[in-house]
C-alpha positions in Angstrom: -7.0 -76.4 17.6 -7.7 -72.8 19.3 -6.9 -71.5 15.8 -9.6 -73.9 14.0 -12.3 -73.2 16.6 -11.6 -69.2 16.2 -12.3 -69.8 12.7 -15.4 -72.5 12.7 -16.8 -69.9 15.2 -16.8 -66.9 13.5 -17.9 -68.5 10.1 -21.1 -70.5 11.7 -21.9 -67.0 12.8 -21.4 -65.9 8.8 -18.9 -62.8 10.8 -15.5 -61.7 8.6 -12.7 -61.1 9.9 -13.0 -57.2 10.4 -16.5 -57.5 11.6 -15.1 -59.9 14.4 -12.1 -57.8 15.5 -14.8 -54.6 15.7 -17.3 -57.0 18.6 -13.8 -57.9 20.3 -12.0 -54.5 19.9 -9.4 -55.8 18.4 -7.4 -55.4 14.8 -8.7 -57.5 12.0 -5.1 -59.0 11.6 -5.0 -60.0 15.6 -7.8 -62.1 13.8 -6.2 -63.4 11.2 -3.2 -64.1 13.5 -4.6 -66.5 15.7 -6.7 -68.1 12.6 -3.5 -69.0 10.9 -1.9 -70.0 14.5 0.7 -67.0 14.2 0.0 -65.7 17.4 -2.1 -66.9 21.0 -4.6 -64.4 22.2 -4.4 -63.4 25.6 -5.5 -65.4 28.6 -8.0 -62.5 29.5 -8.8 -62.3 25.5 -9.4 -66.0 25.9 -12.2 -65.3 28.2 -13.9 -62.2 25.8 -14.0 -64.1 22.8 -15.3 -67.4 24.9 -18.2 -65.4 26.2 -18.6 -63.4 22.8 -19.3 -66.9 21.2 -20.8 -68.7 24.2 -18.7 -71.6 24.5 -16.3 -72.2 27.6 -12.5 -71.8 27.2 -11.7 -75.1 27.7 -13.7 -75.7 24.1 -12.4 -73.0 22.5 -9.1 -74.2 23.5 -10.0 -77.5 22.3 -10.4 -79.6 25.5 -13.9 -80.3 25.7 -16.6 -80.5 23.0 -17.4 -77.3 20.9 -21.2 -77.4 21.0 -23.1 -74.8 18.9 -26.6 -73.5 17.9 -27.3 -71.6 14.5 -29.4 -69.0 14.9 -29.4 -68.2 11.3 -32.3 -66.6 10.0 -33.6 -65.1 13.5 -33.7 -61.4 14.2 -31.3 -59.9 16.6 -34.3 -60.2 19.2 -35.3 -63.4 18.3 -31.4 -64.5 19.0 -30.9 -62.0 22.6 -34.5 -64.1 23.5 -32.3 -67.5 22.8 -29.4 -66.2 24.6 -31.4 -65.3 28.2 -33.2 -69.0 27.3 -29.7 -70.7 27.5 -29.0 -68.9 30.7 -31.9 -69.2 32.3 -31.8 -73.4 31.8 -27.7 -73.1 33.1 -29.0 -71.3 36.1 -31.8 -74.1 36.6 -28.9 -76.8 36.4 -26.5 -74.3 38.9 -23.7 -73.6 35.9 -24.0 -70.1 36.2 
């Protein structure tokens, strides 16, 4: 399941492989790894590529449900302007 929802993540976000492992600082293979279930990343990894996507671990890991927005077609702007939206309304319901 981790595996899968590396993989839905980074395509919904129209990111390869090598540009992924560059945001995360890892290898592009570490990426393919965990994509093809070789390997687990890293509890702390866990937590980077959870907040690189903004989803919480427990749906990247497959145990709650692995909500998304597309932001295709905005500008880098348009999509940091979504990003303080989103946690502006978690801080309004006390998630932060």
């Amino acid at each position: 399941m981790l595996n899968e929802n590396i993989r839905a993540l980074r395509t919904v976000r129209h990111l390869s492989q090598v540009e992924l492992a560059r945001s995360l600082h890892v290898s592009k293979q570490c990426i393919s790894n965990w994509e093809n279930d070789n390997i687990l990343p890293s509890v702390e990894m866990l937590v980077r590529i959870a907040k690189f996507f903004g989803v919480s671990t427990d749906a990247l890991l497959g145990l709650g449900a692995l909500k998304t927005v597309s932001v295709d077609g905005l500008t880098d702007l348009q999509i940091d302007h979504v990003k303080l939206l989103i946690e502006d309304l978690r801080g309004m319901n006390g998630e932060n």
